[in-house]
N, C-alpha and C positions, 0 to 999 in steps of 0.2 A: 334411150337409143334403140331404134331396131336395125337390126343387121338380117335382111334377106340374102340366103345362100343355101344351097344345095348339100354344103358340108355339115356333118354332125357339130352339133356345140361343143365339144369336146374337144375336137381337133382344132375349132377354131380359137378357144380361150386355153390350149394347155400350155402355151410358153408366158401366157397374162402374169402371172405371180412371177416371172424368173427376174434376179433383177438385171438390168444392162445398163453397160457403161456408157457416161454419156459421152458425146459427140464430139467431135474437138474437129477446129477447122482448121486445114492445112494448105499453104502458101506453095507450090511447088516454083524452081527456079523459071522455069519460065512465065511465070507470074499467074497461070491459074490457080485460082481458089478455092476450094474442095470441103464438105461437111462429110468428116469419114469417119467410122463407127472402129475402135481397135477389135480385133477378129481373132483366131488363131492363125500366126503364117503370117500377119499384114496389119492393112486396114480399109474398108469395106467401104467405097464411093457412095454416099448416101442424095448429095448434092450436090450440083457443078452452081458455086457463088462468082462465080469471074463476071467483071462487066464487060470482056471480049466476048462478043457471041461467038465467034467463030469456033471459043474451047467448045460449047456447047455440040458440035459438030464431031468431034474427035472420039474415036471409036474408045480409046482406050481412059479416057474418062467418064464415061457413062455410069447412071448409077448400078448398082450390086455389083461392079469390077470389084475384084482385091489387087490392091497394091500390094506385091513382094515388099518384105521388109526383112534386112538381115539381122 
């Protein structure tokens, strides 16, 4: 694989080895569908899966939003 970028290698493979929790998709009541990453504080919009396009349009589902979680 080559990765052209103006960043140092360093910064760009130093989170590579962290591990991360995998994804889990969530159903909100209004019936969109969500691929969201558990975060601290939440969980982290990674994908809008809904077959409504229109979710796709909603500011507050876009990906890297965090949902509050209490």
């Amino acid at each position: 694989m080559l990765l052209y970028t103006p960043v140092d290698a360093e910064r760009v493979l130093e989170n590579l080895d962290k591990e991360r929790q995998p994804f889990k998709e969530l159903t909100l009541a209004n019936g969109v569908s969500l691929l969201v990453e558990p975060v601290e504080g939440g969980l982290r919009i990674e994908r809008v899966l809904s077959g409504n396009c229109n979710a796709y349009l909603l500011n507050e589902y876009q990906p890297g939003q965090v949902l509050k979680m209490p």
